[in-house]
C-alpha positions as CSV (number, residue, x, y, z in Angstrom):
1,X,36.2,-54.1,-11.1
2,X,33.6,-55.9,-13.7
3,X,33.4,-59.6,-12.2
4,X,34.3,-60.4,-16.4
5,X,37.5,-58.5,-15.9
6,X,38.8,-61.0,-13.3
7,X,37.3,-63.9,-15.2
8,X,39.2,-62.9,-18.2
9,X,42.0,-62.3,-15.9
10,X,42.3,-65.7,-14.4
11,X,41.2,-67.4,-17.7
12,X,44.6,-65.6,-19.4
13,X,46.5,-66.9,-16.1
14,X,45.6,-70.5,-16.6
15,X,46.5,-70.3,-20.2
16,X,49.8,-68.7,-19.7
17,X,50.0,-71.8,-17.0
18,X,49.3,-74.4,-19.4
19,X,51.9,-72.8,-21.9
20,X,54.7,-72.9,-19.3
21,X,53.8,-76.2,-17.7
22,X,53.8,-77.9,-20.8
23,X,57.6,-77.0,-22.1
24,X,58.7,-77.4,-18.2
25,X,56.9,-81.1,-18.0
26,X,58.5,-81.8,-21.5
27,X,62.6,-80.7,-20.0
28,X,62.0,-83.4,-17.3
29,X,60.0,-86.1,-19.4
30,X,62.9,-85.9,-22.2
31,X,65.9,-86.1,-19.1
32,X,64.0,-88.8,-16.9
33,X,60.8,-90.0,-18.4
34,X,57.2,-89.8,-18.9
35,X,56.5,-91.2,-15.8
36,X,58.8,-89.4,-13.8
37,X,57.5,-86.0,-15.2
38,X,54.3,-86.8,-13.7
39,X,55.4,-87.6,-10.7
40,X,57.5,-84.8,-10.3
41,X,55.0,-82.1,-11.0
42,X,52.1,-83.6,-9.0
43,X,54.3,-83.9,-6.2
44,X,55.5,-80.6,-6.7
45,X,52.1,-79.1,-7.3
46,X,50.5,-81.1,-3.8
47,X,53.4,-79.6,-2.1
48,X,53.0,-76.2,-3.3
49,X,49.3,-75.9,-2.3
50,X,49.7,-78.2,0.8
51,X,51.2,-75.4,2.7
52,X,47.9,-72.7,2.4
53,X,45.7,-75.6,2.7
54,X,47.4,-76.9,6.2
55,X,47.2,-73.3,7.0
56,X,43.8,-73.6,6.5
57,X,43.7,-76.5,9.2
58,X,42.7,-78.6,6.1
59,X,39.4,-76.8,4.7
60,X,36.8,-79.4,4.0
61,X,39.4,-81.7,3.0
62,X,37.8,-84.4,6.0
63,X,34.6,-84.0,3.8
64,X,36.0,-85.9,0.6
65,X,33.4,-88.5,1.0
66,X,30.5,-86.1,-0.1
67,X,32.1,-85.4,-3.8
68,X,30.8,-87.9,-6.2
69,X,32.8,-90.8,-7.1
70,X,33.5,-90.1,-10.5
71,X,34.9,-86.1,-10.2
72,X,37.5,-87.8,-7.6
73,X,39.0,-89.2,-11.5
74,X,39.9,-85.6,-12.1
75,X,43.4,-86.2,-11.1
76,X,44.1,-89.2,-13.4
77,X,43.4,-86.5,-16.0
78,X,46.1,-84.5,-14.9
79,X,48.0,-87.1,-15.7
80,X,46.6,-87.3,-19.3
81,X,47.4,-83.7,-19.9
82,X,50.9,-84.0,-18.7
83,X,51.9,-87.3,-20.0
84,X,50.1,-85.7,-24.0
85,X,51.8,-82.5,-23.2
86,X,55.3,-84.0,-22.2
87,X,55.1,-86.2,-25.6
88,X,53.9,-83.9,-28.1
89,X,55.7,-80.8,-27.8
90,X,59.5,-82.0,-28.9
91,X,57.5,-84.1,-31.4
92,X,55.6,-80.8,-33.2
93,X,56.5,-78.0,-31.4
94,X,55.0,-76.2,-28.2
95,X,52.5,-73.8,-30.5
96,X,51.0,-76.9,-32.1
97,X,50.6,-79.2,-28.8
98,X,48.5,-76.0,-27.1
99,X,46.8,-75.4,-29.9
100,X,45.3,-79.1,-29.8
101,X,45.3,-79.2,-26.9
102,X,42.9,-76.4,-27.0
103,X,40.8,-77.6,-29.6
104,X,40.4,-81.0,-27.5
105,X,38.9,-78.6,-24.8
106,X,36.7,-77.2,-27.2
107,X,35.0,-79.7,-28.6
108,X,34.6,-81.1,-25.3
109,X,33.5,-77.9,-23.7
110,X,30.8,-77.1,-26.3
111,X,29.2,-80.8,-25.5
112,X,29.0,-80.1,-21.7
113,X,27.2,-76.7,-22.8
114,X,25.2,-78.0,-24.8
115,X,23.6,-81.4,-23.0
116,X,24.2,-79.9,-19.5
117,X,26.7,-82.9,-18.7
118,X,28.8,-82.6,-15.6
119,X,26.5,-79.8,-13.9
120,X,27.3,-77.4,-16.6
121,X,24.4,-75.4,-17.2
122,X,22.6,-75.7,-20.5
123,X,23.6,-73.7,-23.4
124,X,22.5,-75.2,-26.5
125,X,24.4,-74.9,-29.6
126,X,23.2,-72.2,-31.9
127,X,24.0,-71.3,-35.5
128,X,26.4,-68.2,-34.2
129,X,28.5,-70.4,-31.8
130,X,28.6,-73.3,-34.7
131,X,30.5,-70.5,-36.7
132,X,32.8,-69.4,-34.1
133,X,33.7,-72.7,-33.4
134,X,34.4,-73.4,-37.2
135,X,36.5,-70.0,-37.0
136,X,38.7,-71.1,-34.1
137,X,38.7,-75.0,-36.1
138,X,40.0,-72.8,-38.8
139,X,42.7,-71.3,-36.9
140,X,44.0,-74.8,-35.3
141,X,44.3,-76.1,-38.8
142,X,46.0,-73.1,-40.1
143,X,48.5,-73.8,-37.0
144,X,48.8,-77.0,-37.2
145,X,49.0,-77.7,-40.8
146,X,52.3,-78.0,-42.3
């Protein structure tokens, strides 16, 4: 199998993710709480890969000290995307949150390309991505617009 099968594959499986994870977070934030909805699904996500990883005998979990300091703030991320997720979606729907929350990615993704930032290697912007991206821009509006 073409290694741009699987990374379609898995690409598909982490958006279906996001799609379920967001309604899911949103049940528990609108019976207990922002707060509590994070909580709940980081605990629930540590527990879930705690088990392979102690399996593991901890993988190179000891060596945490070698990962710079600032991709250890990845988590505190998690908690943005939960905490925007859990609030948005009974506020304009679950369509409209992923949608931004897409678009978010995007624009973010297309400035790591194109300056290189966080390792990414450099893909400068070029007239034909400018007009996908003004095609998918397109598409969020249409969605989101009332």
């Amino acid at each position: 199998m073409p290694i741009i099968v699987l990374v379609v594959l898995f690409g598909l499986l982490g958006g279906i993710a996001v799609g379920l994870q967001g309604p899911l977070s949103s049940i528990i934030t609108e019976r207990l709480g922002v707060m509590e909805s994070i909580f709940i699904v980081h605990i629930g996500g540590a527990l879930i890969i705690g088990v392979p990883l102690l399996m593991r005998g901890g993988g190179k979990l000891a060596q945490w000290r070698d990962v710079p300091w600032y991709a250890l703030i990845a988590g505190g991320f998690g908690l943005v995307i939960i905490a925007a997720i859990s609030f948005a979606i009974p506020r304009v729907g679950i369509a409209v949150t992923v949608t931004l929350v897409v678009a978010g990615q995007l624009i973010l993704s297309a400035a790591l390309d194109h300056f290189g930032w966080l390792g990414a290697t450099p893909r400068p912007m070029d007239v034909q991505r400018i007009i996908g991206m003004l095609v998918l821009f397109a598409g969020v509006w249409l969605i989101v617009r009332k």
